[in-house]
Structures are given as C-alpha cells and as structure tokens.
C-alpha positions as CSV (number, residue, x, y, z in Angstrom):
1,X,0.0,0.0,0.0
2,X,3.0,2.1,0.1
3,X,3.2,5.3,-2.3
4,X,-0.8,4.0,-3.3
5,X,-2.5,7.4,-3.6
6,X,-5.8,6.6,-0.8
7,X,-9.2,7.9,-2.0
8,X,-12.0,7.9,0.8
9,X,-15.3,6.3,-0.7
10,X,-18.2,7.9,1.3
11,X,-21.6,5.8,0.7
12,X,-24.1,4.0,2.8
13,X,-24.1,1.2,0.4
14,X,-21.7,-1.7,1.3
15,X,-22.0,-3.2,-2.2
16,X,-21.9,0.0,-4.0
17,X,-18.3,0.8,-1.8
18,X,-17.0,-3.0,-2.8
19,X,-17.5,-2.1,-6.5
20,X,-15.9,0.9,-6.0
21,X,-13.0,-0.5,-4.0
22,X,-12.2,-2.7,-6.7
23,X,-12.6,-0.4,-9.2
24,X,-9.9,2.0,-7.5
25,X,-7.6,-0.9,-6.7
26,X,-7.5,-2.1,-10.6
27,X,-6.1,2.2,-11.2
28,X,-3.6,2.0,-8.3
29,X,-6.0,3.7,-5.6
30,X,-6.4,2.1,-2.0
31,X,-10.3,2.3,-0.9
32,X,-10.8,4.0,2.3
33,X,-14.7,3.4,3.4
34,X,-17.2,5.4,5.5
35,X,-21.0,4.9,5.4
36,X,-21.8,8.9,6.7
37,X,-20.7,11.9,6.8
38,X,-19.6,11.6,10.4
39,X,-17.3,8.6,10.2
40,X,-16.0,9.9,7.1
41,X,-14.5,13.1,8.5
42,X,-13.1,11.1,11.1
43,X,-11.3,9.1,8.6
44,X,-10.1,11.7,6.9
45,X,-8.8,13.8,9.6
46,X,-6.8,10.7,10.5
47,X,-5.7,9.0,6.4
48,X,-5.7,12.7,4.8
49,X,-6.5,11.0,1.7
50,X,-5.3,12.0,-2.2
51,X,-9.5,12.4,-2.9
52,X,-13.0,12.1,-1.6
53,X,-15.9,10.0,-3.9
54,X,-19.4,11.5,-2.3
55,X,-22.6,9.9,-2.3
56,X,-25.3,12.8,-2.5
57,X,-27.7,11.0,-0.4
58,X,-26.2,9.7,3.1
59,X,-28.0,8.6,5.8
60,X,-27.9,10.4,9.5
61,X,-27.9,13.7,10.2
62,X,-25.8,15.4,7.3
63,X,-26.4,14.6,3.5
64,X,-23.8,14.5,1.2
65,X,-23.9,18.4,0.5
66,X,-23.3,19.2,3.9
67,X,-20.6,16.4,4.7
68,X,-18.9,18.5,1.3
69,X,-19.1,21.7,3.2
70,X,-17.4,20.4,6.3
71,X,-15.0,18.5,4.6
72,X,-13.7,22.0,2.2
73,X,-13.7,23.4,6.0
74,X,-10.9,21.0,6.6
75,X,-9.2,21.5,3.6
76,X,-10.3,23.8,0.7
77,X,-8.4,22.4,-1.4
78,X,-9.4,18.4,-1.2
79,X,-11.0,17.1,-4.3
80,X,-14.8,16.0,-3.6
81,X,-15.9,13.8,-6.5
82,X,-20.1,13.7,-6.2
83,X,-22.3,10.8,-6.7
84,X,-26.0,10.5,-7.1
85,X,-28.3,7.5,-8.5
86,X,-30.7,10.1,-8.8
87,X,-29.5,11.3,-12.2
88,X,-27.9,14.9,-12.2
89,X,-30.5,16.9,-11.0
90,X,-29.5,20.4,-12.7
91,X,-30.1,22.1,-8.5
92,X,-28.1,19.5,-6.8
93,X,-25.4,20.0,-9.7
94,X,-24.9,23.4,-8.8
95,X,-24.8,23.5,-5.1
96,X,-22.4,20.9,-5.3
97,X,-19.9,22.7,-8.0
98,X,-21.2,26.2,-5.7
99,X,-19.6,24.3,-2.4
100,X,-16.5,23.4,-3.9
101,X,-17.2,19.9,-5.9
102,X,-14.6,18.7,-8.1
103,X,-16.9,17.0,-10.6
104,X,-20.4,15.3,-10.5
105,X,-20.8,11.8,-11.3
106,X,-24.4,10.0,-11.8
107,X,-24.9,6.5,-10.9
108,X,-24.5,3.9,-12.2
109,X,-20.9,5.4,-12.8
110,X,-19.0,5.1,-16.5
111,X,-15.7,3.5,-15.3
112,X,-13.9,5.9,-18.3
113,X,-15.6,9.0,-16.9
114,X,-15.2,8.4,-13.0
115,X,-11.2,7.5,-13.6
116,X,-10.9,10.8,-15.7
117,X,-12.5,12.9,-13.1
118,X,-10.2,11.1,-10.6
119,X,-7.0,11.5,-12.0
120,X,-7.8,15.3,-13.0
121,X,-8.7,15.8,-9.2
122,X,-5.7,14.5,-7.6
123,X,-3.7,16.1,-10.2
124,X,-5.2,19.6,-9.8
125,X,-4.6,19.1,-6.0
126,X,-0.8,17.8,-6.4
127,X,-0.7,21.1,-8.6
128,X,-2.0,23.2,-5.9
129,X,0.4,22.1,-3.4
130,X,3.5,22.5,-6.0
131,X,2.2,25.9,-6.9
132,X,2.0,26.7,-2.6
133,X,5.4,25.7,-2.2
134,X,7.0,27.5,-5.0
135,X,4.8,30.7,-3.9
136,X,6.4,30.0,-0.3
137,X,10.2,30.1,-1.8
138,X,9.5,33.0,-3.5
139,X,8.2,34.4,0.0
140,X,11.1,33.5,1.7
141,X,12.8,34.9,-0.9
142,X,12.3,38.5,-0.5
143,X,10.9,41.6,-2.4
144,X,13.8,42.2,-4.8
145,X,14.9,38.6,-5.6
146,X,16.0,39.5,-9.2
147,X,18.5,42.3,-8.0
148,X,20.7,39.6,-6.0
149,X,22.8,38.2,-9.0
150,X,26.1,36.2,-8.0
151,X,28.2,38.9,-10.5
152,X,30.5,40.9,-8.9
153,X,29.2,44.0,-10.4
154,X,25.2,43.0,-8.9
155,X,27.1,42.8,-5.2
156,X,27.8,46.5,-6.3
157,X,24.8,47.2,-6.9
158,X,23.6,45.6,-3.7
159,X,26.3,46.8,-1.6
160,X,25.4,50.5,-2.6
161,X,22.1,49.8,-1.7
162,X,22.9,49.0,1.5
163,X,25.0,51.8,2.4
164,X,22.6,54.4,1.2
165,X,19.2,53.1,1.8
166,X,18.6,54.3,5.9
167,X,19.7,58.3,4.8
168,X,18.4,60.8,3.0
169,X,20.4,60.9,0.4
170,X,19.5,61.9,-3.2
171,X,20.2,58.7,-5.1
172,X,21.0,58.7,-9.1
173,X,19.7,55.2,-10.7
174,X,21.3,54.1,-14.4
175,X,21.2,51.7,-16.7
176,X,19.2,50.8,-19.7
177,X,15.6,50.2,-20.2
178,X,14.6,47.3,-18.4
179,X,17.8,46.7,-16.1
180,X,15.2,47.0,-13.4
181,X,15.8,50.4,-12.1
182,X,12.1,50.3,-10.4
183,X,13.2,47.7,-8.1
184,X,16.4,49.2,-7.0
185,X,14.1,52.8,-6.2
186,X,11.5,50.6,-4.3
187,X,14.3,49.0,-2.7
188,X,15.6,51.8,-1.7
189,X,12.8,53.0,-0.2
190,X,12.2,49.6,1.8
191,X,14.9,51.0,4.8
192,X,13.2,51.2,8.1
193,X,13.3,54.9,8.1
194,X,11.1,55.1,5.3
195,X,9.3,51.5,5.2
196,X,5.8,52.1,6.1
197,X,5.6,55.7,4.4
198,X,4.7,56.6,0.8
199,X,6.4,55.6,-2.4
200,X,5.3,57.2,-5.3
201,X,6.3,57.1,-9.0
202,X,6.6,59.5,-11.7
203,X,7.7,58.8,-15.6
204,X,8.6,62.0,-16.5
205,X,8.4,61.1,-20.3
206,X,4.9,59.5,-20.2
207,X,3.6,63.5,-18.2
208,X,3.3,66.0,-21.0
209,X,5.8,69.1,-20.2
210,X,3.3,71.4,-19.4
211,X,2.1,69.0,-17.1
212,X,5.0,68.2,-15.2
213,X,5.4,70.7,-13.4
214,X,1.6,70.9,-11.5
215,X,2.2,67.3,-11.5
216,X,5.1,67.4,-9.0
217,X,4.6,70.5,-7.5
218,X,1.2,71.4,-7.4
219,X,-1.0,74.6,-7.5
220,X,-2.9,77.0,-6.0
221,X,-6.8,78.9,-6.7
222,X,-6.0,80.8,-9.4
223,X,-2.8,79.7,-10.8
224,X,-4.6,78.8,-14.0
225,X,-7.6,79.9,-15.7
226,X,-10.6,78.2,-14.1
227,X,-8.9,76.7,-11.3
228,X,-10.6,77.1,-7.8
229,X,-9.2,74.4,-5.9
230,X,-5.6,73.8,-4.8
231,X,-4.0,70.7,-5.5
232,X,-0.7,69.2,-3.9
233,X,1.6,67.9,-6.1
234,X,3.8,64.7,-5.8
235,X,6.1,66.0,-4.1
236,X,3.4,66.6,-0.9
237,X,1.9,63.0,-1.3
238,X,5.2,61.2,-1.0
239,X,5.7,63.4,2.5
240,X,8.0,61.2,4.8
241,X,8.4,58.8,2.1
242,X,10.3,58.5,-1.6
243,X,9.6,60.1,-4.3
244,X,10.8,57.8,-7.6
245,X,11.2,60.0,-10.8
246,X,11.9,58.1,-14.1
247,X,13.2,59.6,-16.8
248,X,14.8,62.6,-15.6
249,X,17.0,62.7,-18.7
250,X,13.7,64.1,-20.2
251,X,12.2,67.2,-18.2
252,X,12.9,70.8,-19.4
253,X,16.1,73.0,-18.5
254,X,12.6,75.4,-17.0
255,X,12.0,72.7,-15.0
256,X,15.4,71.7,-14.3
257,X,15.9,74.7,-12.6
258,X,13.3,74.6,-10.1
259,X,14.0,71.2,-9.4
260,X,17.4,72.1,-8.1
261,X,16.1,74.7,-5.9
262,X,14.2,71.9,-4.1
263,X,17.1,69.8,-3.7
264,X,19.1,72.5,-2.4
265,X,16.2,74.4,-0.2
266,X,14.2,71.6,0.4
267,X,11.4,73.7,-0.1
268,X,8.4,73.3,-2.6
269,X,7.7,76.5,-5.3
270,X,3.9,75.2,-5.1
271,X,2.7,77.1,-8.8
272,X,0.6,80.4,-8.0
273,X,1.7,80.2,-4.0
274,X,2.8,82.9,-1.4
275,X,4.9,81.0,0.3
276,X,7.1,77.9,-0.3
277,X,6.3,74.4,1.3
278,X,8.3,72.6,3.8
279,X,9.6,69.0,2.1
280,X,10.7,66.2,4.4
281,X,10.5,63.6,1.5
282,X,13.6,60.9,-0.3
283,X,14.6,61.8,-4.0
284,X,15.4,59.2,-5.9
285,X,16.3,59.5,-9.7
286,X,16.6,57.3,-12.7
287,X,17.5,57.9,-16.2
288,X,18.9,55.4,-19.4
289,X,20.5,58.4,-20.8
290,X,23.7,59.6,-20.7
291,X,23.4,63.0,-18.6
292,X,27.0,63.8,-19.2
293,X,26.3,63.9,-22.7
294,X,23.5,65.4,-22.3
295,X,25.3,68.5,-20.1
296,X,27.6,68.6,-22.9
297,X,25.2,69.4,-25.4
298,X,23.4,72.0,-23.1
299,X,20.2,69.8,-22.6
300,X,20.8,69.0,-18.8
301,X,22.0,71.3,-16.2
302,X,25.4,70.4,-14.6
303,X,24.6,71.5,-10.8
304,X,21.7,69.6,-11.4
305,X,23.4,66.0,-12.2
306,X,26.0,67.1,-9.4
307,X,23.3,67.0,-6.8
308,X,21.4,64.1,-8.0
309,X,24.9,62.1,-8.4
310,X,25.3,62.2,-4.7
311,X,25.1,58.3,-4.9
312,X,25.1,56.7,-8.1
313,X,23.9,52.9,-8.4
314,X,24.7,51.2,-12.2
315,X,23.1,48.4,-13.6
316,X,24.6,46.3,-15.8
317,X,22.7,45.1,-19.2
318,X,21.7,41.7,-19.1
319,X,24.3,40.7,-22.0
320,X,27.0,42.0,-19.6
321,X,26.1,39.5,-17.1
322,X,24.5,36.5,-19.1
323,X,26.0,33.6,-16.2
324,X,22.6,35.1,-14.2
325,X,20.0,34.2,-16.6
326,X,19.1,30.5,-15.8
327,X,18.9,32.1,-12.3
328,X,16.6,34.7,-13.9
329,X,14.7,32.4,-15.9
330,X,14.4,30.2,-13.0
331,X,12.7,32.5,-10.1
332,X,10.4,34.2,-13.2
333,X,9.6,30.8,-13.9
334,X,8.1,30.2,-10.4
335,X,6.3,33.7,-10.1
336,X,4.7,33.2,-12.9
337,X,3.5,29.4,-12.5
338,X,2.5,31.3,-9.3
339,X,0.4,33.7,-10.8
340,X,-1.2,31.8,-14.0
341,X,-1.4,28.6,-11.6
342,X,0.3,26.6,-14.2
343,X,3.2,24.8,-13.1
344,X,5.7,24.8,-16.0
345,X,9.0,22.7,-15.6
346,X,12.2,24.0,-15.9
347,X,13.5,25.3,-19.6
348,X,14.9,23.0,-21.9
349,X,18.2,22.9,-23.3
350,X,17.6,24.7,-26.5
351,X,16.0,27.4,-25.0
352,X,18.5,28.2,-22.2
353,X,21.4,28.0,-25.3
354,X,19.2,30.7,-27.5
355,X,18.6,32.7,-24.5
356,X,22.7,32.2,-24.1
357,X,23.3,33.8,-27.7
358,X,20.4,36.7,-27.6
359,X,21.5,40.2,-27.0
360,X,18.4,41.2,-25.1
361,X,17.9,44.8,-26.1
362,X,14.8,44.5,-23.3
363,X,17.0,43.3,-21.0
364,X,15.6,41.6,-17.5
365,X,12.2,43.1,-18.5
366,X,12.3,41.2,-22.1
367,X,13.2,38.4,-20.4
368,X,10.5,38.3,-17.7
369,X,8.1,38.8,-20.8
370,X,9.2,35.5,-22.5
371,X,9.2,33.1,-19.4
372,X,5.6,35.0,-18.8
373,X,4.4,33.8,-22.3
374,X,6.1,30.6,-21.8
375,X,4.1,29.7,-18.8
376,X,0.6,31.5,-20.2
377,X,1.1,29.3,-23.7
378,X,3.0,26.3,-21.8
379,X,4.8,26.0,-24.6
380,X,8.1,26.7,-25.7
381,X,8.4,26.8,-29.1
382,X,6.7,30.2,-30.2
383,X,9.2,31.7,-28.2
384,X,12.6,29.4,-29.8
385,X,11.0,30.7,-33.4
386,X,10.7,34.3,-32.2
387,X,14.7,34.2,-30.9
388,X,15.9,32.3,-33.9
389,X,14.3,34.5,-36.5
390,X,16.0,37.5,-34.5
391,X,18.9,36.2,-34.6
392,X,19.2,35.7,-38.0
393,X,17.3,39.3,-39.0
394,X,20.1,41.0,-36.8
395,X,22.5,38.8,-38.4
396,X,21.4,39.9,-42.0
397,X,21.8,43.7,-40.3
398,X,25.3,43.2,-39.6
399,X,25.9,41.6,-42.9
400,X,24.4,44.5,-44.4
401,X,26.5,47.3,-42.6
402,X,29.7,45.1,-43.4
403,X,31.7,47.3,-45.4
404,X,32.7,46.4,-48.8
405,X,35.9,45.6,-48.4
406,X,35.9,41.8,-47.6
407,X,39.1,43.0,-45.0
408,X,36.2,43.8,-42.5
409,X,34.5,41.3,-40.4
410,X,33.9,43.4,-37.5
411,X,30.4,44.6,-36.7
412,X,31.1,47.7,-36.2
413,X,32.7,47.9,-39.4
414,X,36.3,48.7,-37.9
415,X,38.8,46.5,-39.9
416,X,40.1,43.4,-38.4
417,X,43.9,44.1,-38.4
418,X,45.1,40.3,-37.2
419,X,46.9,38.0,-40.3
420,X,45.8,40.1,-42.9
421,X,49.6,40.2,-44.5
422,X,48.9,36.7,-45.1
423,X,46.1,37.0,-47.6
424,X,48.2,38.1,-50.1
425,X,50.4,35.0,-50.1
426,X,47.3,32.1,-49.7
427,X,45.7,33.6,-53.2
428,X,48.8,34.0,-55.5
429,X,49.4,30.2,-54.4
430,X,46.1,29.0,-55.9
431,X,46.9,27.2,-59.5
432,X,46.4,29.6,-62.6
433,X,43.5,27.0,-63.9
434,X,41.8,28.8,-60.7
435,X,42.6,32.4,-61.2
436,X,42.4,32.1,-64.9
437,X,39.6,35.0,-65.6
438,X,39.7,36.5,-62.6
439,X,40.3,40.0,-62.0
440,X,42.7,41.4,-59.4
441,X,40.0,42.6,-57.5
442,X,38.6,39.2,-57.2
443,X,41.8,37.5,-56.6
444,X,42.2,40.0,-53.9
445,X,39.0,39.1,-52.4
446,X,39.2,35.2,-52.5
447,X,42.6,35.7,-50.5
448,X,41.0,38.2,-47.9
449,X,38.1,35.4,-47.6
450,X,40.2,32.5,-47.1
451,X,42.5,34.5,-44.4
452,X,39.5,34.8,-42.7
453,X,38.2,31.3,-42.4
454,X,41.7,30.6,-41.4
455,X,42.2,33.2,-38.7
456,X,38.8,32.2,-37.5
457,X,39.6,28.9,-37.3
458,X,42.8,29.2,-35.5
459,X,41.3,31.5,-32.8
460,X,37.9,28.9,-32.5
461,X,40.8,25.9,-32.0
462,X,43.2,28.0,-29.7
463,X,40.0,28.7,-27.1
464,X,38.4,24.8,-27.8
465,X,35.6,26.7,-29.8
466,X,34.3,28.5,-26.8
467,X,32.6,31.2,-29.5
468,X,32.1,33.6,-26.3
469,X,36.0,33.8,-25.9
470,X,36.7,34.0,-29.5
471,X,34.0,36.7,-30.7
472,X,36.5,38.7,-28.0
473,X,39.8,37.5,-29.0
474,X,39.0,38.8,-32.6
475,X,37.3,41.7,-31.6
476,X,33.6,41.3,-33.6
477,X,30.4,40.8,-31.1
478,X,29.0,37.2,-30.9
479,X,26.4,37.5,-33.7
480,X,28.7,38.4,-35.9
481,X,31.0,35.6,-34.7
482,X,27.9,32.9,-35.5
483,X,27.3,34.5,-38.7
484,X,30.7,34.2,-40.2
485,X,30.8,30.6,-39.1
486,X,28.4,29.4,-40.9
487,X,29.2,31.9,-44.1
488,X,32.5,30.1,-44.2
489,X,31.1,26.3,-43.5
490,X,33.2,25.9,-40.3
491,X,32.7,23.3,-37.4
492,X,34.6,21.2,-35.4
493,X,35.6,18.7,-37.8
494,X,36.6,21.5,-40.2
C-alpha cells in the first residue's frame, strides 16, 4: 500500500463501496470506506486521503452536500468527486460545484468517466500544493529577488544599496531600459526609516511638459484659468516617504531649474503660491541616458546631475552578465507558475542556449516577458521561433553594414587588423587553372576570404571553440562571430 495514492469512498451502500474499491484498486488507488458523513470526516482527519468519492444522499444527520461543506472546511483544497443515483439533478449539480465539488458523477458510474475525473482531481490538487510551495520560496525569498545576481558587479549594486538606503540621500539610478531600475528605487525606499511611508512614482516622459510641473509641484486657486481648488503635487503626497522620478533625462532646463532649488532648499515652489512648502520627502532619480552627454550638449543642467549624483547605483545590461539568466529564468519561472497557476517545468536545453546567444535589447524586463508567455502558452516553441528568427534578422543587419571591403568582419565595421599580410600569399598560391579569368579585385578578395576562415579557425581551435571567448579574441560581437561561421562552412571537424 506504500506510495498508493488513498481515496475515501463515502456511501451507505456496502455493495456499491465494494464495486468501487475494486474499481480503485484495478487504477492504483487504496479504498478507504465510511458509510456517513460523520465517520468519514473522522477518517479523513486521521488518512488525509489524495481524494474524496461522495454519495449525494447519506444517511444520518448530514447529507452529502453538507458532509462536502465540512470537509472544504478542513481542507479547501481536497478534491470532492459527487455521486448520485438520482441522475444529475440540474439544483443539486450546482450546489455541489457552488460548495466546492470537483466533478459530478451519476450512478450507475461510466468506469472511463469516473477515472478521468479522478486522476484530474488529484492532479489539480498535487498542482496546488506544488504551486503553494514554489509561492512560499518566492516568500522567503524577498521583495527584490532578481536584484541579488552572483556577479561581482550586482554585489555593487547591492552593496550601494545598502549603504545608502537608511539616509536621505538623493540617489541617481542608471542603466538601460529594463535593467530594473524600479526595483532598486522601491528598494531603496524599503529602509526602516522610510518603510511604512509613501512611495510614489513619476515617468517623467509619459507626463506631458506642461504638465510636469503641476504634477510634481502642485498649485494654488488661481494659478490657472478656471482653477478654484488647490491641488498638492507629488512631491506633498510622497511626505515622509520617496519620491521615484523616471526619466529625468527628459524634463525641461525650465523645469530643471526649479527642481534644483528643491534639492538645495528643500522647499516646494507650489505654482501660483505665497509662500514655499516645507519638504521632508527621499529623492530618488533614474535615467537610461547619458546626462554627461546630455550636459555637454546643453540639454541637462550640470549642478543639477552634481546634486542628484550624490550616490550613483549602475546596472549592468543583461548581456554583460549572461551567467545570471538561468537564475533569472528560474525564479520568473516560479512567479509566474504562481500567478497563472500553471506549473511549467524547468527550460529545456535549446531554449536556455538561445537565451545564451540573444542580445536582449529589453534586457531583464524582455526576459520576464518570454518566461511569462512561456508559462501562459505552456509552450516553448513560439518563443525558440521568435529568438531564432532574431537572430538571423540581426544577423542579416550586420551583414548589411559590413563594409565592402571583404578586409572587415567586424560589426562595427572597424577592420580586423590580425593575419591580414597573409592573404596576399594564400591567393597567389592557388593554381592559374583557378585564377584564370579573374580579376585582381577578385583575386584579392578570394585571399582576404580565405584568411578569414583561417584566422577564425585558428582563434575557435586556440579557445576549444568556446565562441564567447573567441568573438573577444577577434574583436567582432557574438552575432557576428555565428554569422561568419556558418558563411565560411566551419565546425569542429573543419
């Protein structure tokens, strides 16, 4: 009987319950029996069995709707299969499914229909418990899981955090679209100084500009036409709490200005007020632009970036740090069989090695977008077709920007200086049946091709065709690496 999934039978009918114990002991069930209600929530306080098969009609003083009610007071989530030889009276039907009921089953039972329902039930509830222990790690895992990478350059990230998060300090978050700059601001605002207050966010690129500023600062009667109410702006609501603004790379030099003063002052210019307001509130700033080129070109205010730059946290891109994504993968994996309650196993091979290769322009946020469509399709393939036709489309990009001169693999289109003196040599070696008809020019190229395959051949055999190490060694990105691979036919046995 060991590792036998138990099923309580609950039915006043000891030849019914013997039909049904040999039923479930042909399907690899052992037959627990009670003939009420009563004795049957003993037994299953004591067996806690896999599922419960519930006869409508019981005798004593609970029926089989009410013995279903006590027993989802137990455990909500035990599966209640229903019985009834009084056909499936459409009332009945729906109390039962109301209170909780698995499925309903008439009398005499089809042996293909009750074994569906059955296995469906126990697997549902063998789901639910997988899908309450995975939302218990991710519990115990805390708020920010995805900004605790094993890279040396995340412990930056975290040590910063941790140094700056219990002061007041104006805090400058970069890094590119989707590096997860939100999380770092809310973690921020997580210290125990600041824990239980406000945390408010403003995109500064999704507020029109003329908006902006009533939007943070607020107004007063009569700062605009028609206005007879005053209105705090963002800065009052977050008071005692953190103030997240996105996007500063995009707000006016107008606006820039005032914003300094209340940094500086810590005092808010509330738009048609007498008097300033008092600010006791946590600034914390984000941006995926370069400010410093930005200050250079007189679009950002110097003093500005000087006083938000008081602590500076960096987040790497997700191709700078690519030994973290099967950790990645892995926890959005679990919150989102948490939140679509469907339990997907882990990746497969093939799609960890394309997630490997991918530049991910979205970085973590394009990533949590796949593994989220992975688990809502439960499927994996959509998203290998998606990744290999971007591959090759940024492929045929590079091969496009390639310069002319067949010199140049590099994607950036910088030559590729290494060997090159030995081009000349491998093509005027070639018999003259071969170069008979050929111009100098395509003499000329044939050797620059073939020094090519060779130098990229060398490098793949000097690191054991670890491509990573070799796109770096020659100097070209990784998609560029791949693509001239297969242009010049080479693999291992080459």
């Amino acid at each position: 009987m060991v590792g036998r999934p138990h099923v309580l039978v609950v039915d006043d009918d000891s030849g019914f319950c013997r039909l049904l114990e040999s039923f479930l002991s042909a399907r690899g069930y052992h037959a627990i029996t009670a003939a009420t209600a009563e004795q049957a929530l003993e037994r299953y306080r004591l067996d806690q069995p896999a599922a419960v098969i519930l006869d409508v009609a019981l005798p004593g003083r609970m029926d089989g709707l009410d013995a279903l009610a006590a027993f989802r007071k137990i455990d909500r989530d035990v599966p209640v299969i229903m019985l009834s030889g009084q056909g499936r009276v459409p009332t009945v039907v729906q109390e039962a499914i109301k209170l909780g009921a698995s499925d309903f089953v008439g009398k005499p039972f089809d042996d293909s229909k009750l074994e569906a329902s059955l296995d469906n039930a126990i697997r549902q509830r063998q789901l639910s418990r997988q899908i309450a222990s995975l939302r218990e790690h991710l519990r115990s895992q805390g708020p920010f899981p995805i900004l605790f990478g094993r890279g040396e350059r995340m412990a930056q990230v975290r040590e910063t955090i941790e140094r700056v998060a219990d002061t007041d300090v104006t805090v400058l978050i970069r890094g590119e679209t989707g590096t997860g700059k939100d999380l770092v601001a809310r973690a921020l605002s997580a210290s125990p100084r600041r824990r239980d207050k406000p945390f408010l966010k403003v995109n500064c690129s999704a507020v029109p500009a003329d908006l902006l500023e009533s939007e943070l600062f607020g107004f007063e009667p009569g700062a605009f036409g028609g206005v007879l109410h005053q209105k705090p702006g963002k800065f009052e609501f977050a008071k005692h709490g953190t103030l997240f603004l996105d996007e500063m790379g995009q707000i006016s030099l107008a606006l820039q200005a005032k914003l300094l003063r209340v940094l500086q002052g810590g005092e808010l210019p509330r738009l048609g007020g007498a008097r300033d307001v008092r600010l006791d509130v946590r600034i914390v700033a984000a941006t995926a632009c370069n400010l410093e080129r930005a200050v250079a070109a007189g679009e950002f205010r110097e003093d500005l970036l000087s006083r938000l730059n008081s602590a500076s946290v960096h987040l790497p891109p997700l191709r700078e740090r690519r030994d973290e994504i099967p950790l990645l993968a892995d926890h959005f994996l679990k919150k989102y069989s948490v939140r679509c309650n469907k339990l997907h196993a882990a990746l497969s091979e093939e799609t960890m090695r394309l997630f490997a290769d991918h530049d991910w322009p979205g970085n973590v946020r394009e990533l949590e977008d796949l593994i989220k469509r992975i688990v809502m399709l439960g499927d994996e393939a959509p998203i290998r077709r998606d990744l290999t036709r971007s591959a090759a489309a940024a492929a045929d990009r590079m091969a496009a920007q390639t310069p002319g001169s067949p010199a140049s693999i590099s994607a950036s289109g910088a030559p590729l200086q290494e060997e090159r003196p030995a081009a000349a040599p491998s093509a005027a070696a070639q018999s003259p049946d071969t170069q008979a008809g050929c111009s100098l020019k395509d003499i000329s190229r044939m050797a620059a091709r073939k020094a090519e395959r060779e130098l990229i051949l060398k490098t793949l055999q000097r690191t054991r065709w670890n491509r990573k190490e070799t796109a770096e060694m020659l100097g070209i990105s990784y998609k560029a690496l791949l693509y001239k691979i297969k242009e010049n036919g080479l693999d291992k046995a080459s």
